[in-house]
Predicted model as a PDB file, atoms N, CA, C, CB and O in Angstrom, pLDDT in the B-factor column:
MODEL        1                                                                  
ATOM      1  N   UNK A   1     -26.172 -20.621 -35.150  1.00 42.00           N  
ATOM      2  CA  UNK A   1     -25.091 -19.883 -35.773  1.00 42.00           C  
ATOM      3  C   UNK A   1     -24.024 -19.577 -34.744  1.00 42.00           C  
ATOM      4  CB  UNK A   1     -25.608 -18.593 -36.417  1.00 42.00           C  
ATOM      5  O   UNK A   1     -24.245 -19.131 -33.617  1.00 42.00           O  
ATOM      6  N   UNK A   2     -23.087 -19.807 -35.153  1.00 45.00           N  
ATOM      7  CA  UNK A   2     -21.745 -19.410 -34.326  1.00 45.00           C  
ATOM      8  C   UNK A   2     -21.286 -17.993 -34.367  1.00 45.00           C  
ATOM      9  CB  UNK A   2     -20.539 -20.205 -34.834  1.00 45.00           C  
ATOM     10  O   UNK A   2     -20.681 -17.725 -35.406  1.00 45.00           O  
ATOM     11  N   UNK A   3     -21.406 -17.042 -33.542  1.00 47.00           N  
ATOM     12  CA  UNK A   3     -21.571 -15.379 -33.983  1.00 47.00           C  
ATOM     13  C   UNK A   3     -19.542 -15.849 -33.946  1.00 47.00           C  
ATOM     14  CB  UNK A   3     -22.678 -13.662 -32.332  1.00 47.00           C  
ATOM     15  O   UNK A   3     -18.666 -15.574 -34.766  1.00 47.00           O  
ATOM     16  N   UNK A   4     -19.488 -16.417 -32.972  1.00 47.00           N  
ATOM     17  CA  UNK A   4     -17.566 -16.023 -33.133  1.00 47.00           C  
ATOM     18  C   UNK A   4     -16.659 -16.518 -34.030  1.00 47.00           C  
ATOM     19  CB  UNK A   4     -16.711 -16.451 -31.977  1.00 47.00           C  
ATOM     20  O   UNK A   4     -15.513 -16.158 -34.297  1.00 47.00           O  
ATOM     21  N   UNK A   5     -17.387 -17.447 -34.476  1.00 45.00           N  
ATOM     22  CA  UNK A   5     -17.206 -17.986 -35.952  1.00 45.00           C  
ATOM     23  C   UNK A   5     -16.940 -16.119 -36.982  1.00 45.00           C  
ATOM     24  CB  UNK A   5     -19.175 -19.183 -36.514  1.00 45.00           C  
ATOM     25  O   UNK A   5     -15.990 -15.490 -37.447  1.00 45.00           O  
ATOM     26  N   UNK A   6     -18.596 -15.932 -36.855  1.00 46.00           N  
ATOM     27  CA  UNK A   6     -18.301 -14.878 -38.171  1.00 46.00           C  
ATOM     28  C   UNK A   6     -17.455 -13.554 -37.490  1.00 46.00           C  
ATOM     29  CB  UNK A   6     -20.025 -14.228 -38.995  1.00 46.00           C  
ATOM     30  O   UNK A   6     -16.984 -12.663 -38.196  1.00 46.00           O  
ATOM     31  N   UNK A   7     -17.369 -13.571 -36.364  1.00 45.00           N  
ATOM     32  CA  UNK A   7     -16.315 -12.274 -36.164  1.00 45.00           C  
ATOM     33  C   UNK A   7     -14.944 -12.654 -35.993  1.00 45.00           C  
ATOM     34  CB  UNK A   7     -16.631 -11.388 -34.874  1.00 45.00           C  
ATOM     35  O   UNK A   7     -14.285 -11.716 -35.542  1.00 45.00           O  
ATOM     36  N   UNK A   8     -14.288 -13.687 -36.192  1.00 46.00           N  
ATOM     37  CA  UNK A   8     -12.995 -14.747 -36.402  1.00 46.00           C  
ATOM     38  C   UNK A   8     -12.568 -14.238 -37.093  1.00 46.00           C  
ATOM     39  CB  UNK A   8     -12.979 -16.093 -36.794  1.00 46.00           C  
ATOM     40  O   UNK A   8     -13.113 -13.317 -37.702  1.00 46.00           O  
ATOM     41  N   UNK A   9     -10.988 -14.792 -37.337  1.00 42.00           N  
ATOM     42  CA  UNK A   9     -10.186 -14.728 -38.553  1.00 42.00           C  
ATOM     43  C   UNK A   9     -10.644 -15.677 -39.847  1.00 42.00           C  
ATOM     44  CB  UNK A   9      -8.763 -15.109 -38.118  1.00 42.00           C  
ATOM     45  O   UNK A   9     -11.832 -15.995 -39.895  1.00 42.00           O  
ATOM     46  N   UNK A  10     -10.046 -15.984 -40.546  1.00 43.00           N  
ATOM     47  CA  UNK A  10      -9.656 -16.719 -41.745  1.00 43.00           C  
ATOM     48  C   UNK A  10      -8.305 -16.967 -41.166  1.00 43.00           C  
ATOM     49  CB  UNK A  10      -9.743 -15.927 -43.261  1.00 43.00           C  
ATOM     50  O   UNK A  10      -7.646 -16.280 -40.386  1.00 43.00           O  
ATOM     51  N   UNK A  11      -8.031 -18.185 -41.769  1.00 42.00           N  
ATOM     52  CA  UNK A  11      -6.169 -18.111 -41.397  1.00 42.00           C  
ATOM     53  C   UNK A  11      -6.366 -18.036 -40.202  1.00 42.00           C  
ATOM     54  CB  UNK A  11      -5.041 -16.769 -41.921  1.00 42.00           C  
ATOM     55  O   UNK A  11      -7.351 -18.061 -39.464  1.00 42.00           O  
ATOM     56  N   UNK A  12      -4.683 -17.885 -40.037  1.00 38.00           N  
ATOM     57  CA  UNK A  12      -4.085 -17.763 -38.205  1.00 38.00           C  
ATOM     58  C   UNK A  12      -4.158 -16.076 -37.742  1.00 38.00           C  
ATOM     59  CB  UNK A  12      -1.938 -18.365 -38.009  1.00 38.00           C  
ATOM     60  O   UNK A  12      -3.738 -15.656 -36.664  1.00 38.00           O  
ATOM     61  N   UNK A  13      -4.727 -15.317 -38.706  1.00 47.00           N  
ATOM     62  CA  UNK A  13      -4.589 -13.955 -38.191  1.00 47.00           C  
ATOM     63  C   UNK A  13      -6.090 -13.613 -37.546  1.00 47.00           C  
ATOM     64  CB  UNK A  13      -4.107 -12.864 -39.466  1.00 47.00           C  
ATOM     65  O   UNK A  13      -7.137 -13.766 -38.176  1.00 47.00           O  
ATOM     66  N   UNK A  14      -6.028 -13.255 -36.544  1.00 54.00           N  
ATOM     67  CA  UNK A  14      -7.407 -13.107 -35.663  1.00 54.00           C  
ATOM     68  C   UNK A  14      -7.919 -11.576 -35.879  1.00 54.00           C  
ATOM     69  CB  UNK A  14      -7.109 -13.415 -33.859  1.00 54.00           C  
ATOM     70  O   UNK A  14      -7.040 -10.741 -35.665  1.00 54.00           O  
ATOM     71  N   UNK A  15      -9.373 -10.992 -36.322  1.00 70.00           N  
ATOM     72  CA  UNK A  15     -10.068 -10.232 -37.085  1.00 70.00           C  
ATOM     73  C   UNK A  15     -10.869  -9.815 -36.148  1.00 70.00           C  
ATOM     74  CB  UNK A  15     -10.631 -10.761 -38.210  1.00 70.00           C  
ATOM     75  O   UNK A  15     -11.650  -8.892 -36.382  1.00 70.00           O  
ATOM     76  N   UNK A  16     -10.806 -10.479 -34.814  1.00 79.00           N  
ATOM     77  CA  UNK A  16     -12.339  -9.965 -33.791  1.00 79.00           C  
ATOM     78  C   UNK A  16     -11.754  -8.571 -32.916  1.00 79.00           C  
ATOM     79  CB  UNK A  16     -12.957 -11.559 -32.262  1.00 79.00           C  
ATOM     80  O   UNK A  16     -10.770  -8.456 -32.185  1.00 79.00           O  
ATOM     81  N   UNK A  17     -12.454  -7.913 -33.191  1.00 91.00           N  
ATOM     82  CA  UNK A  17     -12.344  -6.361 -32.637  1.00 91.00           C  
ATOM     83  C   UNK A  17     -13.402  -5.824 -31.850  1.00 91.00           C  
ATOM     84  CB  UNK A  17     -12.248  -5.379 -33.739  1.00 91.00           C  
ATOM     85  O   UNK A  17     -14.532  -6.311 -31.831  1.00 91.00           O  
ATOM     86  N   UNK A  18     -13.092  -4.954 -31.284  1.00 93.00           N  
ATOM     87  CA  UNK A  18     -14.210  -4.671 -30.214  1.00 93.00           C  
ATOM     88  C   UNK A  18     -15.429  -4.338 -30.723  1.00 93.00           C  
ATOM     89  CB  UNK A  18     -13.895  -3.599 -29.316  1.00 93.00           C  
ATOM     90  O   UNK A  18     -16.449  -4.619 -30.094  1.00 93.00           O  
ATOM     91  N   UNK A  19     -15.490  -3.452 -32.387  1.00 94.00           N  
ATOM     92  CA  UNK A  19     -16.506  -3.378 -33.092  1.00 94.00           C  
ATOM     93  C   UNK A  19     -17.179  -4.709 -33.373  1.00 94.00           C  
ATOM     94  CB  UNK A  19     -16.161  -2.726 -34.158  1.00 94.00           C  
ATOM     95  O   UNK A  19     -18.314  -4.782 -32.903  1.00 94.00           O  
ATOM     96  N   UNK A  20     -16.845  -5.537 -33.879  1.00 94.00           N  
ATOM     97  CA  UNK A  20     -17.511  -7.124 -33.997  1.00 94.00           C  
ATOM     98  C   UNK A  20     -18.410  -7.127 -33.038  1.00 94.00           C  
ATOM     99  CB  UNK A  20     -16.517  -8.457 -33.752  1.00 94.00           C  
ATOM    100  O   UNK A  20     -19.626  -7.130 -33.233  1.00 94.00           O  
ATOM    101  N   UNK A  21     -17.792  -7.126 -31.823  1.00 95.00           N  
ATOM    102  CA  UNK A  21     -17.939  -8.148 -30.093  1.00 95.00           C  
ATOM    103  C   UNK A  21     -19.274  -6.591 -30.069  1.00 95.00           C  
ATOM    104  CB  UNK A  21     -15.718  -8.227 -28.194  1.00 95.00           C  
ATOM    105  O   UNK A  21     -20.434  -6.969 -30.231  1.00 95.00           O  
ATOM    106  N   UNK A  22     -19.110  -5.255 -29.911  1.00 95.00           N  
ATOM    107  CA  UNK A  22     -20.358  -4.362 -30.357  1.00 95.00           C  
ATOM    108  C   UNK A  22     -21.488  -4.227 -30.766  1.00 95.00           C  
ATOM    109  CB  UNK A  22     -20.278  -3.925 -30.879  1.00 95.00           C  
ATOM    110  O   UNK A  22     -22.456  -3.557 -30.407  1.00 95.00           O  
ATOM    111  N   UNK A  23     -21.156  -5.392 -32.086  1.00 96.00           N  
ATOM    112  CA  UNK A  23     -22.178  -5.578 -32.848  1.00 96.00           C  
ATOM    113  C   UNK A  23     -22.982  -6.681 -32.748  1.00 96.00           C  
ATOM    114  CB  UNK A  23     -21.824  -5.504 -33.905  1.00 96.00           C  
ATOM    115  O   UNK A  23     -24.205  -6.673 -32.886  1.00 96.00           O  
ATOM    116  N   UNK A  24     -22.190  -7.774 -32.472  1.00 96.00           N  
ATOM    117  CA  UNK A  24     -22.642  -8.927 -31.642  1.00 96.00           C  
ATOM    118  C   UNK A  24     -23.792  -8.652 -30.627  1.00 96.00           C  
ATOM    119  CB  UNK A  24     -21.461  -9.441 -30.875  1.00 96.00           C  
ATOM    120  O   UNK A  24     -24.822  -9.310 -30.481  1.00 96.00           O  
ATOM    121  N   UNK A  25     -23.345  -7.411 -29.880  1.00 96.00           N  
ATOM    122  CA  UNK A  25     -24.182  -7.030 -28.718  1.00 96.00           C  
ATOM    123  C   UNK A  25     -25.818  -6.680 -29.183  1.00 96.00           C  
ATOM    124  CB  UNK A  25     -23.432  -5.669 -27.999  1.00 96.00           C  
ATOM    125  O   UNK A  25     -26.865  -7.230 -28.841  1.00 96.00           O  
ATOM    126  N   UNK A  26     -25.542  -5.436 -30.182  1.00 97.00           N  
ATOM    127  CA  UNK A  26     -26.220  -4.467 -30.716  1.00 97.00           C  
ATOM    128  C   UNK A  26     -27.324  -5.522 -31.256  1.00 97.00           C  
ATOM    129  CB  UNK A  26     -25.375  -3.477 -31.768  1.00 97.00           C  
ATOM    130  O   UNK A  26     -28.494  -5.146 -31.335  1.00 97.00           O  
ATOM    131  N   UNK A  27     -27.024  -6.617 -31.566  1.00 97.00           N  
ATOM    132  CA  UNK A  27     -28.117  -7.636 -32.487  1.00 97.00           C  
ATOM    133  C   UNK A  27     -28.606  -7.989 -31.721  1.00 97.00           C  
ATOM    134  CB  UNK A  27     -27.829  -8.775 -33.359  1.00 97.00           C  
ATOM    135  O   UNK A  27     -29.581  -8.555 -32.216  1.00 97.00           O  
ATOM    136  N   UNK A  28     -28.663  -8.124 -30.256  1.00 97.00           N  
ATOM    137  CA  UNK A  28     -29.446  -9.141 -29.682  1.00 97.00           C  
ATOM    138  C   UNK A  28     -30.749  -9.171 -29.473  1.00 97.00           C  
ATOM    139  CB  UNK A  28     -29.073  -9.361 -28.711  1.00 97.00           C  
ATOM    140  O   UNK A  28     -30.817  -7.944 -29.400  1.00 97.00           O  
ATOM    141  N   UNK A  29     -31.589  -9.426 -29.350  1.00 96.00           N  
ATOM    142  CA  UNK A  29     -33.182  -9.102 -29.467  1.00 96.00           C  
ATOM    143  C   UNK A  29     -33.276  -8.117 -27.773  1.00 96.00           C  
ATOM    144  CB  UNK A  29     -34.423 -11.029 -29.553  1.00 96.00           C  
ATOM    145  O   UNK A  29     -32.500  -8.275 -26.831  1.00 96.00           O  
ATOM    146  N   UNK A  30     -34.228  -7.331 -27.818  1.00 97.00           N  
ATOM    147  CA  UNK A  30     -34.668  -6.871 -26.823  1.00 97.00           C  
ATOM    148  C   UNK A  30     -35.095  -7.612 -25.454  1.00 97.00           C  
ATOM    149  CB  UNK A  30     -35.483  -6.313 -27.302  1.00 97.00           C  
ATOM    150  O   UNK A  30     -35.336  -8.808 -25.617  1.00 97.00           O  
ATOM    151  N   UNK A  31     -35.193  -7.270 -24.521  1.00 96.00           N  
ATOM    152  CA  UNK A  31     -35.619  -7.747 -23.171  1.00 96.00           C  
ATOM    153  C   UNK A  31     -36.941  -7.875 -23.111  1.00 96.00           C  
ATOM    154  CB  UNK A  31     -35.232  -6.923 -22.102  1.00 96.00           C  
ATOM    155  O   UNK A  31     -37.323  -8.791 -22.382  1.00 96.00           O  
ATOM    156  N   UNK A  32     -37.977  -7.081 -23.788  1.00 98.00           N  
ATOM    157  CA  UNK A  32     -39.153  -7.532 -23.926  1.00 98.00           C  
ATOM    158  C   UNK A  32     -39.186  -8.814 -25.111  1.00 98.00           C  
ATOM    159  CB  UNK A  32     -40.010  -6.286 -24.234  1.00 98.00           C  
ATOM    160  O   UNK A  32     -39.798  -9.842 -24.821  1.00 98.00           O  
ATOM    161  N   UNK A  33     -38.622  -8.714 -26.208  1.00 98.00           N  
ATOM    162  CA  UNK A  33     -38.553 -10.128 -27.340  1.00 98.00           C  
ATOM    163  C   UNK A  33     -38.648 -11.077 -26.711  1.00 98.00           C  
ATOM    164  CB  UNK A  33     -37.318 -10.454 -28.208  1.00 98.00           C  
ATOM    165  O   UNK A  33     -39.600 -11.849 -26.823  1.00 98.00           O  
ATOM    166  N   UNK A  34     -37.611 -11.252 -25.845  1.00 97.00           N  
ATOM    167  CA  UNK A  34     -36.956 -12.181 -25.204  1.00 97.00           C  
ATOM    168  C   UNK A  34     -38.088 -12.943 -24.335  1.00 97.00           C  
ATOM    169  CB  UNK A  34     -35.787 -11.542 -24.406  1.00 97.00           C  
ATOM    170  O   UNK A  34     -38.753 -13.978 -24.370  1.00 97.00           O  
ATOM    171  N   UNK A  35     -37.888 -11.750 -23.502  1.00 97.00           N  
ATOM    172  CA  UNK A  35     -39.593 -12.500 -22.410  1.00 97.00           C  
ATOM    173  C   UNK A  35     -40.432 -13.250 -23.112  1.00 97.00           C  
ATOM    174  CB  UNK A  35     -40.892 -11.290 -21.788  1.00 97.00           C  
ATOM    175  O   UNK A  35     -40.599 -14.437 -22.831  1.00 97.00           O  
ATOM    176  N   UNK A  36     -41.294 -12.425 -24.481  1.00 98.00           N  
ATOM    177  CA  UNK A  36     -42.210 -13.184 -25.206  1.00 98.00           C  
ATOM    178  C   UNK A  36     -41.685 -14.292 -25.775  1.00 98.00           C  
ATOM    179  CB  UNK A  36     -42.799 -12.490 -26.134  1.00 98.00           C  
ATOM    180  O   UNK A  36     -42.608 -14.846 -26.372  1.00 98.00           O  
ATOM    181  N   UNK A  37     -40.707 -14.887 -25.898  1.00 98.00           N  
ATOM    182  CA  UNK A  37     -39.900 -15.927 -26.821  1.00 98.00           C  
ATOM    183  C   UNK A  37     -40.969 -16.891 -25.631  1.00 98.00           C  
ATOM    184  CB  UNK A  37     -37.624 -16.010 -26.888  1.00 98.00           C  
ATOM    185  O   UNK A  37     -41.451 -16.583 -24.541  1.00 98.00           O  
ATOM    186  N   UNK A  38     -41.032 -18.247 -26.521  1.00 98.00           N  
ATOM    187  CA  UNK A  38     -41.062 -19.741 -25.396  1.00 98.00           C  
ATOM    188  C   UNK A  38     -39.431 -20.304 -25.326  1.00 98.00           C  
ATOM    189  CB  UNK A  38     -42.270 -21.356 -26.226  1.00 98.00           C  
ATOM    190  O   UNK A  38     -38.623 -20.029 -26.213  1.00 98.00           O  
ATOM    191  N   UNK A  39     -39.189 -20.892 -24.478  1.00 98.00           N  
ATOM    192  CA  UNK A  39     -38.226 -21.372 -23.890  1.00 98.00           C  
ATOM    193  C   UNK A  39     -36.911 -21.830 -24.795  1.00 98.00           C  
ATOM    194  CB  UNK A  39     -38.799 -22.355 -23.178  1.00 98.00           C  
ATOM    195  O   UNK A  39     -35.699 -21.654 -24.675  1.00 98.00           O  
ATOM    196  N   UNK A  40     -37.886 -22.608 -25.910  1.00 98.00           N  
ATOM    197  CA  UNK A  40     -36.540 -22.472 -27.436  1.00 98.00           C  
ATOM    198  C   UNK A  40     -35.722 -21.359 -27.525  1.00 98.00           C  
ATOM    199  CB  UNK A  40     -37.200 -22.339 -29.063  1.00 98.00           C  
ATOM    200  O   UNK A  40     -34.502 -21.262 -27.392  1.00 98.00           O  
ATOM    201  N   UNK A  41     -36.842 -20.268 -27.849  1.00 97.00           N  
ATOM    202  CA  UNK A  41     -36.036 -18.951 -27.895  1.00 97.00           C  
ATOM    203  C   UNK A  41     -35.023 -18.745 -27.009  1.00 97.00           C  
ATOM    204  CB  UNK A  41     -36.811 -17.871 -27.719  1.00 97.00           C  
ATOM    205  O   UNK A  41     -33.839 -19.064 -27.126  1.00 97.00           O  
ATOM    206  N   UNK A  42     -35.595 -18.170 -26.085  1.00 98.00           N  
ATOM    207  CA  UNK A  42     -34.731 -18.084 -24.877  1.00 98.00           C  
ATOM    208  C   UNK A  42     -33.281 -18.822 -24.613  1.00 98.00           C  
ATOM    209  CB  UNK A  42     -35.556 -18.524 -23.889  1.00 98.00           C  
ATOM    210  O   UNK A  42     -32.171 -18.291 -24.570  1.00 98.00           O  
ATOM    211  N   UNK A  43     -33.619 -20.163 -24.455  1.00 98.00           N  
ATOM    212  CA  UNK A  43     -32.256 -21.051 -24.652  1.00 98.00           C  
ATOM    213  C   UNK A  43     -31.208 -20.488 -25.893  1.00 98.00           C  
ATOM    214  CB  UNK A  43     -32.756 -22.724 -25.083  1.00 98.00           C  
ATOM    215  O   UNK A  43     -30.013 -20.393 -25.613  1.00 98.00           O  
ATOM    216  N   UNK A  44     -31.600 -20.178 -27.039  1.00 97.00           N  
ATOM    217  CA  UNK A  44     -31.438 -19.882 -28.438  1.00 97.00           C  
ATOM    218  C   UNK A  44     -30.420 -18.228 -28.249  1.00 97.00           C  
ATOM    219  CB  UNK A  44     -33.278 -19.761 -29.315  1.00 97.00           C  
ATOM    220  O   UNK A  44     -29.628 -17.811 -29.095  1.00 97.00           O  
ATOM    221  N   UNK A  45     -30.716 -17.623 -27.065  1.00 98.00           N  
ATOM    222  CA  UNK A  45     -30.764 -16.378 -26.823  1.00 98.00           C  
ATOM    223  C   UNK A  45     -29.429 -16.725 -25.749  1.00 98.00           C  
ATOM    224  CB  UNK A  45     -32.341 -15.701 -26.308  1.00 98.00           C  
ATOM    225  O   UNK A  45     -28.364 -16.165 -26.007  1.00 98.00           O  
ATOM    226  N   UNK A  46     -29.472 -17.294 -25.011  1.00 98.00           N  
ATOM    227  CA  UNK A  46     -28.435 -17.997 -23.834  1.00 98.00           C  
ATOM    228  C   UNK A  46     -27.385 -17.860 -24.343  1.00 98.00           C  
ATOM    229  CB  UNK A  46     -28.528 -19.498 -23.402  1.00 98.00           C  
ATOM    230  O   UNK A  46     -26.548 -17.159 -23.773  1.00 98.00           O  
ATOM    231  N   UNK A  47     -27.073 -18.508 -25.632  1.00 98.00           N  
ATOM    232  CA  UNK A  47     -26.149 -19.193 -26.521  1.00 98.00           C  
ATOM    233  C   UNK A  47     -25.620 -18.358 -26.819  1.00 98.00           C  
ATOM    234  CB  UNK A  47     -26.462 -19.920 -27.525  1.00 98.00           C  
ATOM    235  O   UNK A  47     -24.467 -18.203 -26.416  1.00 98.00           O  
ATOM    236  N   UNK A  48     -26.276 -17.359 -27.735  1.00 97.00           N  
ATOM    237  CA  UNK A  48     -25.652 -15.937 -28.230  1.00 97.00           C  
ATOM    238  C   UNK A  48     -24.816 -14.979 -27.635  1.00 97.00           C  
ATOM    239  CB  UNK A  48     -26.519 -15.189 -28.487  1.00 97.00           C  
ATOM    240  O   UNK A  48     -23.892 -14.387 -28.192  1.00 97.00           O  
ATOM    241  N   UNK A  49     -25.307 -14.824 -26.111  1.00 97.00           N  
ATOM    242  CA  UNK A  49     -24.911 -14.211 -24.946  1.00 97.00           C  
ATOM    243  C   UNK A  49     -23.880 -14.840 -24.441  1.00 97.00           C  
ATOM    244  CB  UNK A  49     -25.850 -14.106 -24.044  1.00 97.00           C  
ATOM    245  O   UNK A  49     -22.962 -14.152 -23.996  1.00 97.00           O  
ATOM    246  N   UNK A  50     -23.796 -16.171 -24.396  1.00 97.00           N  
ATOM    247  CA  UNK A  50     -22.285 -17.517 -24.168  1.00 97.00           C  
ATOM    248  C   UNK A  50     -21.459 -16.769 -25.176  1.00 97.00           C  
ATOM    249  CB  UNK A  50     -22.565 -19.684 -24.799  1.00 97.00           C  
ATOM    250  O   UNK A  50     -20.425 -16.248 -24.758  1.00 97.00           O  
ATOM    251  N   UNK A  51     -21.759 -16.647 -26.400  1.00 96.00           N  
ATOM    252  CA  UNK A  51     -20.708 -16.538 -27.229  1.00 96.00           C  
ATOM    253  C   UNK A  51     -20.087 -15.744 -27.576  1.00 96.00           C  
ATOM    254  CB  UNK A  51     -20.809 -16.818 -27.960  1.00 96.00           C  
ATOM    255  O   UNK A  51     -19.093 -15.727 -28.301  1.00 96.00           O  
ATOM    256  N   UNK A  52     -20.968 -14.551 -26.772  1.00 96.00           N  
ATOM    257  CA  UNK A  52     -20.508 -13.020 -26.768  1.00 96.00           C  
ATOM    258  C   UNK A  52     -19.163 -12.621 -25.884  1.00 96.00           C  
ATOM    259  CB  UNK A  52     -21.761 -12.131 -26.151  1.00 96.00           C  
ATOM    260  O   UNK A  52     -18.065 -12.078 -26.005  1.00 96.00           O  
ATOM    261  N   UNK A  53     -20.350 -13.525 -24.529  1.00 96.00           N  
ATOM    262  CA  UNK A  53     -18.717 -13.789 -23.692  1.00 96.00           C  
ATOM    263  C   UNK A  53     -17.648 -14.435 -24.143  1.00 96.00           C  
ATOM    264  CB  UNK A  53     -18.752 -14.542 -22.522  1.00 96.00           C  
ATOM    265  O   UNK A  53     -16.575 -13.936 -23.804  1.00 96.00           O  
ATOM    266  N   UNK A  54     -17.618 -15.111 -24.610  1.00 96.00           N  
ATOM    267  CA  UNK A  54     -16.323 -15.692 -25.025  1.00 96.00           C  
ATOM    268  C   UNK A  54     -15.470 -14.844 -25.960  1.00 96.00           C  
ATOM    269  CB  UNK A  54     -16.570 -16.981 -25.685  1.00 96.00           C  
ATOM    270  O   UNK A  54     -14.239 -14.849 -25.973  1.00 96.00           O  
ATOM    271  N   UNK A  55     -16.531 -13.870 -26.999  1.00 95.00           N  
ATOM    272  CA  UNK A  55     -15.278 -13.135 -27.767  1.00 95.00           C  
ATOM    273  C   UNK A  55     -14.875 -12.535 -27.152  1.00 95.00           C  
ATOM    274  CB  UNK A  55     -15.317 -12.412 -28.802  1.00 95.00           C  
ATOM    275  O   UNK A  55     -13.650 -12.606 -27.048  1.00 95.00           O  
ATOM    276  N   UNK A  56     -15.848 -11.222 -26.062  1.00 95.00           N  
ATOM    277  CA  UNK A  56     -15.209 -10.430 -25.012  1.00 95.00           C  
ATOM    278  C   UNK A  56     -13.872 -10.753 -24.642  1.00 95.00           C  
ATOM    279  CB  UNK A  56     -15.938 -10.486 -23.877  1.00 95.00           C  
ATOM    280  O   UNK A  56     -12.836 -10.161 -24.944  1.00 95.00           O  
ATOM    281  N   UNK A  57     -14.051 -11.866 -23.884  1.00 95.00           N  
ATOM    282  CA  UNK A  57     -12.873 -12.603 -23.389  1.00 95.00           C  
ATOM    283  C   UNK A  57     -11.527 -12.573 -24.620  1.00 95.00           C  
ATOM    284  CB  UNK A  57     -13.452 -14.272 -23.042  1.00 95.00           C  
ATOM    285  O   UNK A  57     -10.342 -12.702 -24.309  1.00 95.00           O  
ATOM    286  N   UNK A  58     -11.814 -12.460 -25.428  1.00 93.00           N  
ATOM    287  CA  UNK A  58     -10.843 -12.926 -26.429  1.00 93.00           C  
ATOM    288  C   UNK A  58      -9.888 -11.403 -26.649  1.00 93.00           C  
ATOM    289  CB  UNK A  58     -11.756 -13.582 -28.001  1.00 93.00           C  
ATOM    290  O   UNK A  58      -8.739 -11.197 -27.038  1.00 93.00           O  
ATOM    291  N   UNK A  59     -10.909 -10.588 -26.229  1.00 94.00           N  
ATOM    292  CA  UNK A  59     -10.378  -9.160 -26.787  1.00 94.00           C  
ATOM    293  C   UNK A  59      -9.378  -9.051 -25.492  1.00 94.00           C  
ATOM    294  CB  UNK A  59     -11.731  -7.682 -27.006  1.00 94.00           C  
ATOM    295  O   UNK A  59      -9.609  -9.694 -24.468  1.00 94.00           O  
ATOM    296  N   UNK A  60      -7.826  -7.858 -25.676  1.00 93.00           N  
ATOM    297  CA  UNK A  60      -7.485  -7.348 -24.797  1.00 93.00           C  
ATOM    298  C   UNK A  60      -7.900  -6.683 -23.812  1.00 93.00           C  
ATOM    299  CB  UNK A  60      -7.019  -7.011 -25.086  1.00 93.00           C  
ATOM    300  O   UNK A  60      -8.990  -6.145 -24.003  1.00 93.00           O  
ATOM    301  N   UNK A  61      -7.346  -6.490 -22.648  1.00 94.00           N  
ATOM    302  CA  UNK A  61      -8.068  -5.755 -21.365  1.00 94.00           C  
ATOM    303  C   UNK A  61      -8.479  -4.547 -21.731  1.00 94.00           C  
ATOM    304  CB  UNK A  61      -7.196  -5.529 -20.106  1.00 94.00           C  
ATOM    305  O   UNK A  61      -9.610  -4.137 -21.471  1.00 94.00           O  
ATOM    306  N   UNK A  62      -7.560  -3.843 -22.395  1.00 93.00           N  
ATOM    307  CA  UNK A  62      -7.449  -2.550 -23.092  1.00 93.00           C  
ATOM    308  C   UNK A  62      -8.401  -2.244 -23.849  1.00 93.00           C  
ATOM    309  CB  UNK A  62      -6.423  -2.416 -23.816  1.00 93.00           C  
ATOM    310  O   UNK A  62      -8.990  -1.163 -23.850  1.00 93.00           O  
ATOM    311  N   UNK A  63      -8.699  -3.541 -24.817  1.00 92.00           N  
ATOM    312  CA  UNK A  63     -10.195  -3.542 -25.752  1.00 92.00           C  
ATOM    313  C   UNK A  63     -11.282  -3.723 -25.023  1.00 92.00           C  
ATOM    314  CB  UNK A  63     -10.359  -4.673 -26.835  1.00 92.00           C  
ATOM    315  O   UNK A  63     -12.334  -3.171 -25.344  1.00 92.00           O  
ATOM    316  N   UNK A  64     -11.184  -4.562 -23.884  1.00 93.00           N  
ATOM    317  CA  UNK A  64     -12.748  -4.620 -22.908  1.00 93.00           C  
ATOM    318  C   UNK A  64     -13.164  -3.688 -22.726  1.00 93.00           C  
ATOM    319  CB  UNK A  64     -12.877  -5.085 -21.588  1.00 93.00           C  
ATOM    320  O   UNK A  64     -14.334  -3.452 -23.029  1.00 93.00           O  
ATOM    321  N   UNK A  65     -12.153  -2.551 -22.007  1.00 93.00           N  
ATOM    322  CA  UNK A  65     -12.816  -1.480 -21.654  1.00 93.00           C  
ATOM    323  C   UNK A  65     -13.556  -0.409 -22.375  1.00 93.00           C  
ATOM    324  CB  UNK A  65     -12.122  -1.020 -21.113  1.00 93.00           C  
ATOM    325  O   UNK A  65     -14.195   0.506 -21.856  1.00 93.00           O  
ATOM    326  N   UNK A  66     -13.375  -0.660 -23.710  1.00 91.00           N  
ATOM    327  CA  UNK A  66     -14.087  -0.226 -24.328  1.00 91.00           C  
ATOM    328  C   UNK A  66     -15.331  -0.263 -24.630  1.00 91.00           C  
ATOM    329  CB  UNK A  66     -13.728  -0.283 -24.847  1.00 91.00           C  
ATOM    330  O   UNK A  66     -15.717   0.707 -25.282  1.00 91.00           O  
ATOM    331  N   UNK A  67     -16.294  -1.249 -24.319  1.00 89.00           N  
ATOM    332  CA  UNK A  67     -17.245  -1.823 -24.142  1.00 89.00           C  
ATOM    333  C   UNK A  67     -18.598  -1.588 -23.286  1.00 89.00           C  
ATOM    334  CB  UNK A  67     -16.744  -2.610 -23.923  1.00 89.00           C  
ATOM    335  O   UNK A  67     -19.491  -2.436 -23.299  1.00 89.00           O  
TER     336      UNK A  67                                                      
ENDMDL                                                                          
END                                                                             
């Protein structure tokens, strides 16, 4: 699943807010989950965290710091 996909716009008007990029966070499985995952997981888990960064990135400086 593409998380920045669903916190995107529609159209040319861009919808990702620091609440999204928050919540994005808030979902991620725990640090113990994680450990127990086998390596699929994990990789699976990488991705999510890639894509988190990237909305971060997307938000203003002003919005990072919110974070």
């Amino acid at each position: 699943m593409n998380i920045i996909a669903s916190a995107s716009a529609t159209g040319t008007e861009n919808t990702l807010t620091v609440q999204n990029v928050q919540n994005m966070i808030d979902a991620l499985d725990s640090v113990e989950a994680v450990e127990a995952m086998d390596t699929d997981g994990q990789n699976a888990v990488y991705m999510e965290v890639s894509e988190i960064w990237d909305a971060y990135y997307e938000l203003s400086e002003d919005e990072q710091h919110w974070l």
